[in-house]
Every structure is written in C-alpha cells, then in structure tokens.
N, C-alpha and C positions, 0 to 999 in steps of 0.2 A: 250335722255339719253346718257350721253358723256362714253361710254368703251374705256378701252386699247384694243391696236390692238392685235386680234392673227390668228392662223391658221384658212383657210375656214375649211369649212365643206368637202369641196369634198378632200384635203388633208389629214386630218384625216381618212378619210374612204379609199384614198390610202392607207397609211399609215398602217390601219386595216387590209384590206387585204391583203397587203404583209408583213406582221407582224405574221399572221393568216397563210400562206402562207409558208410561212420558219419554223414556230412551226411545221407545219404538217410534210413539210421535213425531218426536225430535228427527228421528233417523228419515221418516219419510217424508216430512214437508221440508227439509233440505233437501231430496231427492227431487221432490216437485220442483222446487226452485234451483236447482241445476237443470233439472229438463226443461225449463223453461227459457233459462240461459240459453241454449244452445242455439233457440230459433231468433234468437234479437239478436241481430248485430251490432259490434261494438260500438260504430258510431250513429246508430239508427237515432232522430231526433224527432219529438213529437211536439206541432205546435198546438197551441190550448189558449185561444184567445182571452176567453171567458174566466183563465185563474190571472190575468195583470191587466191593469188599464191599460196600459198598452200592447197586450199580445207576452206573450211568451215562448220559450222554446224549451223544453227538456228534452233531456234524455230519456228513451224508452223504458232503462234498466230502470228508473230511479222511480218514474211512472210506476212498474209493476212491484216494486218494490214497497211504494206509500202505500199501495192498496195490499199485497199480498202481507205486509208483519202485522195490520194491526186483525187480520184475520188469524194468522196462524196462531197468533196470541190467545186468542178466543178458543180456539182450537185444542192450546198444549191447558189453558188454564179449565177447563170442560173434562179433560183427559183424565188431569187430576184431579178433580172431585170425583171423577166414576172410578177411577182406579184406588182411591182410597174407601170409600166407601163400598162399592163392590168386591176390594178386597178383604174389608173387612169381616164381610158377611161370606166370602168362601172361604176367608182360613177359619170362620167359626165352623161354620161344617165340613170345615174337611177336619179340624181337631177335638171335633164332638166326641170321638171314641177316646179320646185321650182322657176326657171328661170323664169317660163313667170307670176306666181305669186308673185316673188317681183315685176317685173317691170307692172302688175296692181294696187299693192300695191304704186308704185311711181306714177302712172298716179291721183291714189285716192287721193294722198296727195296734189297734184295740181291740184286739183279741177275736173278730169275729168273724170265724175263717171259712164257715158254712155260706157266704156269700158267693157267688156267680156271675159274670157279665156277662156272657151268655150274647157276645154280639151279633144283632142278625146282620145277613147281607151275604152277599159274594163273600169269595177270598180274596184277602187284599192282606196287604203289610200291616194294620191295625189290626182286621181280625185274625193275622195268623199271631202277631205277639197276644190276643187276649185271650185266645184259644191257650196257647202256652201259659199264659199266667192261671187261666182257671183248670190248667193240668197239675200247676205247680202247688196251689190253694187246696186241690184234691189230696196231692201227696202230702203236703203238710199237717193238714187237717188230721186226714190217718195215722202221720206219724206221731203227732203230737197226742192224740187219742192213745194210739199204743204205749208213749210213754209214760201218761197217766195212769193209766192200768199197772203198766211194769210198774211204776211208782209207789201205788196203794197194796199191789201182789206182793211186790218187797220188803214196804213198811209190816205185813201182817208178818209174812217167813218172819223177819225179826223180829218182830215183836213175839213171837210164838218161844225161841228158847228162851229172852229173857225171861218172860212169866216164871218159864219154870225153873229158872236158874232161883228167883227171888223167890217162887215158895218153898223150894229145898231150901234157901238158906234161912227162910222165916220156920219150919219145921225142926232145922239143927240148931235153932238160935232158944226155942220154946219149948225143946227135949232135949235136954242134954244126955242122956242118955242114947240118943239114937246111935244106930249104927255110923261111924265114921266112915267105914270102908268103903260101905254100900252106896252114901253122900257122893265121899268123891270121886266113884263110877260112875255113877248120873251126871255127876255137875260136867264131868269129861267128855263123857257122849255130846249132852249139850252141849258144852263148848265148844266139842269138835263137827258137828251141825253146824252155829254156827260163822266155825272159820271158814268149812266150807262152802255154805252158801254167801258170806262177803268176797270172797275169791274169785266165786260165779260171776257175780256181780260185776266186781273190777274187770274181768275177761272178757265180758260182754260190752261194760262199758270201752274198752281197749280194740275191739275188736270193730265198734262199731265207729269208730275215730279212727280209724287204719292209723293209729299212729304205732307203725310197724316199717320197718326196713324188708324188704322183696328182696327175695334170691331163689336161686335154683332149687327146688324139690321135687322130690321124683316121690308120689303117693303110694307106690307100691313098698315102697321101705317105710315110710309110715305106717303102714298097713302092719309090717311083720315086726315093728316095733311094735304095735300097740297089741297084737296077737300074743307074744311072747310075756308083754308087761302082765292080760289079764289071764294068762291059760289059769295058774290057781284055783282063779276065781271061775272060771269053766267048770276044771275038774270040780270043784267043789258043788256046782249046780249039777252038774252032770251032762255037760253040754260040750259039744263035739268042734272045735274050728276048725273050719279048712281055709285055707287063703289057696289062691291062685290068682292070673293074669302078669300082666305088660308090665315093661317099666314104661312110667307115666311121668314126664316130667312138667313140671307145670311152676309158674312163678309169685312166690308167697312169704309169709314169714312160717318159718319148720314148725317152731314154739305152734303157733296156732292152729296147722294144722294137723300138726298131731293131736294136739287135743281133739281137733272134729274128729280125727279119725279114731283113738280110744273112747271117745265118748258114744259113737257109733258101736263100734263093737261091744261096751257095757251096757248100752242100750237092748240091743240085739241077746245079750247073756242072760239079761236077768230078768228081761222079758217074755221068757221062753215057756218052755214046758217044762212040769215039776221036776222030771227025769227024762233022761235019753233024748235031747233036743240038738238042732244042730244049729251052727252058722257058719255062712258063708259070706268069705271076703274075697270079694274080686275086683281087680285093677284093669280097663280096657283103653288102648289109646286110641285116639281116631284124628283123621285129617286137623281139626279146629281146640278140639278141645280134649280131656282127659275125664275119664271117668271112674270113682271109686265108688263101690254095688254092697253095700250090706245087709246080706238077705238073711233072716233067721224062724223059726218054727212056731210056732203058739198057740195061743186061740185065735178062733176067728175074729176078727176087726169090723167092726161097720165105717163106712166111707164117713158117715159123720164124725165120729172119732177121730178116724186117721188127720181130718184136717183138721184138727186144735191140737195136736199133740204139739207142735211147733210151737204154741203159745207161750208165755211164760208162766211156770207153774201150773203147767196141766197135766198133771201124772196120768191121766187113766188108770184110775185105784185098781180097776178091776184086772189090770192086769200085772201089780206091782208085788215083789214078793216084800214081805215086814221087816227081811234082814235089809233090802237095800233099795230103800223107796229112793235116795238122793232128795235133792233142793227143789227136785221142780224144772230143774234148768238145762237139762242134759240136750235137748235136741233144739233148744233155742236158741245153747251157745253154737249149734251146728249152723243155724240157721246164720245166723249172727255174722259168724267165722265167711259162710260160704255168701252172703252178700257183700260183706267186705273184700273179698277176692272176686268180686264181679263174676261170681257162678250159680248155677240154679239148683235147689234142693227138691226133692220129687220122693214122696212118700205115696206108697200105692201098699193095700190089704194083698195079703196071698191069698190066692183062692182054699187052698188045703190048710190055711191058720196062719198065721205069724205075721211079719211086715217086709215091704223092699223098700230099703233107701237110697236113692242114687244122689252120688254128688260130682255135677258137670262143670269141671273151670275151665278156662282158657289153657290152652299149651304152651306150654314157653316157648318164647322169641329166639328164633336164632341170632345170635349175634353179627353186627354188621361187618365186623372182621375176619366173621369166620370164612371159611373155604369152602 
C-alpha cells in the first residue's frame, strides 16, 4: 500500500514530550507568578535611585516582572532542549522492541519464517504483541511446511496414474494387437483413481477455506446415513456395524460432514480384520460439545503409527487390504473437515487391536428467539 511520507513514530513522541514538557513549564512559572501577585499590592511603589539621575519610582509589579520574564525565558528555553532531546532518547527505547519486530516482520516477507524475537524482559504490551507474533511465525511456519508436503504428496499421487495411463496407451499404440477390453479396464480403474483423488483434494482444499454455509446437523443421522450407504461394503468384508447414541446436534455444513462421518466408518471397514470384525458407531452429547466415536477391531497399532495416519497420504500399508487402499486421504479429509468446524480429532490404538476415533465439535447454539 503506496502512503505519503511523513513523520516517524519515535519524532512525534519527541515531539509530545517536549511539547508536554514546556506546557507543564509554562503552567507552573505562571502559577509562580500569580503567587507572587498576590503579596504585592496594587499600588505598592518602589523607589530606585541609582536606575535615573534623578531618582525614580516604580511600580513593585513591574519591578518583579523585568526580573522574573527574562528568567522564566531561560527557564522555558532549557525545558526545551531537555525535553527534546531527552525525548528523543526515551521514545528510542521505549520503541526498540518495535525495532526488532519490523525487522522479523521483513525477514517473514522474504520467506524466512524460522526466525524468533524472542523478546527478553517483563510483560508488557510489546512483549505480549511479540510473544503473539512469534506464536503466529510458529503456526505459519508449520502450516506452510505441511502445505509443501501436501503439495509434493500430491504432485506424486498424480503423477502415479498418469504414468500408467501413458504406458497402457504407449503399449496399445506399439501392439495392435493387444487386448482392447483389457486396455480399457485399466485405463478406467486409473481414471477413476484419479477422479477420486482430484475430489479429495478439492474437499480438502474446500474444507480448509470454510467456504461453506453452517446449519443445523445432528451427527447421529450422519452416522446412520453413512452406516446404511457402506453396509454392502461390510457385508462384503465381513464386518459387523453397530451404531448407537444421542441425537447430537452440532452446527456445520451436512455435505462435509458426512463425508468425515463415511469416511470414518470406511476407515474403520476396511481396516479391520480379514473376517468376523466389528465396528462401532456411537453419538454422545454433552453440556459443550458433541461427540462421534468410531471404534473398530484389527491389528494391534503402535502409538507411532497412530499419529501419522492423519498425514496426508499415510496409508499404513500394513494394514490396508489391495481391493480398497483409497488416495491416502481418508482421515486427513477428517482431520481437515473437523478443524474447519473448530473441533478436535483424537486417534488412540485399542488395546485388544484396531483403532478409536473420536470427533469433539461444538454444540449448537440455541437460538436467540428461542423460548
């Protein structure tokens, strides 16, 4: 933003000070010379031989007045050199901190966001804004890191179907003979890879821009929508759902969170055990917040594991079946989703195998009209 040039900061607060400074002067050696008024009477007359050849008489007022301006003059013009110059050297230190916070503010703007001011001292109004900004410098830092990541995680997922989109077509192009049918199963699978990890992506990117319209949803019809959408895909694992709990109303966009909520329960399906597995959906309400609980059966999990699975594109091979590995993105978009709604995601191992997911948002508002 282009301004006209004007005075720093640290000028103007000289400036104030010795401005501030000479007003007080001013206010008290009028005060002197009212008090002084008061003991000389009006017609008090002083004679002074030695100021006229022939004698003189003045006035007392006029008397303490030749002598008292050409002092207070002395006085106000003393005032102000000390007040400018004294002020200039306390608004320097007192806006030193301001100092080493633009020039983190210059380091951020060129990119280099691992810097710290790190101001020592007491608490004070400086160091609580620079405390704030190198909290702000931390979170940035991190999130610009994780976007990196998501960036270069992304660019490979894509680049991963193409490849193989272009050596099927360089195969069908150098054997004509090859099977057709076979081609364009493959080429479909891949494509439909990936459409749906660009989907992922936009969901995520969508989700993390809350550019979404909030309304009422209750998690627990979530819940039995997204039970009923995958039972198939249960039966077909062999895997058992139960849903139970509360109506939970909580305020969001529906779209998004049903998705966390199927994407949890797909999570939970296909991460299971080979046969006879189970999961469980449960909805709990409480005073503050609302709770959805996606607990299901497995293998045992190590705590290290459990905290990257949130990552983007961290399947944990080891425990993915080959019909339905997905994008990589299944509990990121959760993660995603449940910070965009200002709620907390909490991944804990079961002790007897599989995983617990809880997801804590805010409870809906009642309404101000209401009764």
């Amino acid at each position: 933003m282009d301004r006209a040039p004007g005075l720093s900061v640290r000028l103007k607060l000289t400036l104030s000070y010795a401005g501030f400074l000479m007003l007080a002067g001013v206010l008290l050696l009028a005060a002197v010379w009212l008090f002084l008024l008061r003991y000389v009477p009006n017609r008090a007359m002083l004679y002074n031989p030695d100021d006229m050849p022939t004698g003189g008489v003045f006035p007392i007022r006029s008397a303490l007045l030749a002598v008292f301006a050409p002092r207070a003059a002395a006085v106000l013009a003393f005032l102000l050199v000390f007040g400018l110059v004294g002020g200039w050297i306390l608004a320097g230190r007192m806006l030193a901190p301001l100092t080493h916070l633009a020039d983190a503010t210059r380091r951020a703007t060129h990119g280099s966001l691992s810097h710290r001011i790190r101001l020592p001292g007491r608490k004070d109004e400086f160091r609580e804004l620079a405390d704030a900004f190198d909290t702000m410098l931390t979170r940035l830092e991190a999130h610009v890191a994780e976007q990196r990541r998501f960036a270069a995680n992304a660019s490979h997922e894509l680049r991963t179907p193409l490849a193989i989109t272009k050596s099927l077509l360089d195969v069908a192009r150098t054997d004509p003979n090859h099977d057709t049918a076979e081609l364009i199963n493959r080429l479909h699978t891949v494509n439909t890879r990936a459409i749906n990890l660009t989907e992922a992506l936009l969901l995520v990117s969508r989700a993390e821009q809350r550019s979404f319209t909030r309304e009422r949803v209750d998690l627990s019809l979530m819940a039995e929508e997204a039970t009923e959408t995958l039972l198939p895909l249960a039966e077909k694992h062999g895997v058992t759902l139960e849903t139970s709990g509360d109506i939970t109303p909580t305020t969001g966009s529906q779209a998004l969170l049903l998705q966390l909520t199927t994407n949890l329960v797909h999570n939970a399906i296909v991460h299971n055990l080979p046969d006879r597995g189970t999961v469980w959906i449960t909805t709990d309400a409480r005073p503050a917040t609302v709770v959805l609980t996606v607990e299901n059966t497995g293998e045992k999990l190590a705590p290290e594991l459990v905290s990257t699975l949130t990552e983007p594109f961290q399947r944990g091979t080891e425990r993915i079946h080959t019909d339905h590995a997905g994008v990589g993105l299944g509990l990121a978009i959760v993660k995603t989703i449940t910070q965009a709604h200002d709620g907390r995601l909490t991944l804990t191992p079961r002790a007897a195998g599989g995983l617990r997911i809880s997801v804590e948002l805010p409870t809906q508002k009642p309404r101000s009209d209401s009764i």
